[in-house]
C-alpha positions in Angstrom: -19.7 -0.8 3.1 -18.1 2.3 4.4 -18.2 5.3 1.7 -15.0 7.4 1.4 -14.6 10.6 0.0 -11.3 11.4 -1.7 -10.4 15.3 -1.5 -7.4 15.6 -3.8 -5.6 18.2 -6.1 -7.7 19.0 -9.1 -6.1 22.1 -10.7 -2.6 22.9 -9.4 -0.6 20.8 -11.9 -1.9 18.8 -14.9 -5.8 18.7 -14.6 -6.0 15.2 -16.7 -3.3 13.5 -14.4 -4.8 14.9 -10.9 -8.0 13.2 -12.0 -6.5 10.2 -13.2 -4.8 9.9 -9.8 -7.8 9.9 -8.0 -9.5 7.2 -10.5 -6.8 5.1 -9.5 -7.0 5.7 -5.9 -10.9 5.1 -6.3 -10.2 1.7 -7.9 -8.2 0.6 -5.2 -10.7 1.4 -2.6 -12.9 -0.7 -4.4 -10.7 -3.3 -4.5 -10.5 -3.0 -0.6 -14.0 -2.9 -0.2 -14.5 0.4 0.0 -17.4 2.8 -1.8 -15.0 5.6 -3.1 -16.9 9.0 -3.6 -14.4 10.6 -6.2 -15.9 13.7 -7.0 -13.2 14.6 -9.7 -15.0 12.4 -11.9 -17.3 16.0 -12.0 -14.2 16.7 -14.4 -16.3 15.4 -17.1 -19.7 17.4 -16.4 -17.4 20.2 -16.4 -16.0 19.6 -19.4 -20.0 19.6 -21.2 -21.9 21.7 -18.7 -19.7 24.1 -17.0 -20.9 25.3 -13.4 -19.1 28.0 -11.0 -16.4 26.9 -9.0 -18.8 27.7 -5.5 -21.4 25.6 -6.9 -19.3 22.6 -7.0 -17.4 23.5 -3.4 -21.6 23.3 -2.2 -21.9 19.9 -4.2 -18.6 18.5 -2.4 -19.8 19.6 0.9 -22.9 17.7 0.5 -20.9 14.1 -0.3 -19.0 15.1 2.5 -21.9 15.3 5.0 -23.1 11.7 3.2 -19.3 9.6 3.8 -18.4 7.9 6.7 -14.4 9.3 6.0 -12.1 11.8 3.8 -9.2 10.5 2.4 -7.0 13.5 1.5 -4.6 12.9 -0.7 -1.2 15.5 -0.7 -0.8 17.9 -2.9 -1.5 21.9 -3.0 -5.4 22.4 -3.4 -7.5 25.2 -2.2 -10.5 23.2 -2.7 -9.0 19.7 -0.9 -8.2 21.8 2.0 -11.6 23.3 2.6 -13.6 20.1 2.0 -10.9 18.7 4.8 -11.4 21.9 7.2 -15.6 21.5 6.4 -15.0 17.5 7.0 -13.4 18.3 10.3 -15.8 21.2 11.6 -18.7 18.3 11.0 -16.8 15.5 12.7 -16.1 13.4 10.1 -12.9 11.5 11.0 -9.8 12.7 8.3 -7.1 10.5 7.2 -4.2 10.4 4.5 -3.6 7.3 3.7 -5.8 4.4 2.6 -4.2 2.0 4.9 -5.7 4.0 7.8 -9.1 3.2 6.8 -10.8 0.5 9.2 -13.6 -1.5 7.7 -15.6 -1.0 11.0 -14.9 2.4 11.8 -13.7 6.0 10.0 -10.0 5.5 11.3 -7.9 2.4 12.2 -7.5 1.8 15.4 
């Protein structure tokens, strides 16, 4: 099963909805066959056990190193756009759109 990171907005714009968005994204992955790494979903340990900003930036590079592509999603995001930049300096193919996800390979041929 190929495991796809999703590098999205988080917070430009409304926080709840840019995390919704990417839960819904997730899902449909899912639903494609897909292993969706939605690391919004950190939202929630956040919310209980705040970290720094870096420390999650480390965390994200490290399920970057583990998928086999990034979806990035548009929207403004400091954060999307390093994981993406990070993604690409490691090789990992990018896309930005689900439908150019292979099943075989990182991006449809």
């Amino acid at each position: 099963m190929k495991v796809v990171y999703i590098a999205s907005p988080y917070t430009v714009g409304d926080v709840a909805a840019n995390v919704k968005r990417q839960i819904d994204i997730a899902s449909h992955l899912m639903n494609r066959g897909f292993c969706p790494i939605a690391p919004l979903l950190s939202h929630f340990i956040q919310i209980q056990h705040p970290r720094p900003y870096e420390n999650w930036i480390e965390i994200d590079f490290e399920l970057v190193r583990r998928c086999d592509v990034v979806l990035h999603l548009r929207g403004v995001s400091d954060g999307a756009d390093r994981e993406v930049a990070f993604a690409k300096k490691i090789g990992k193919p990018v896309v930005y759109a689900i439908h150019d996800i292979s099943t075989n390979g990182g991006e449809s041929q």
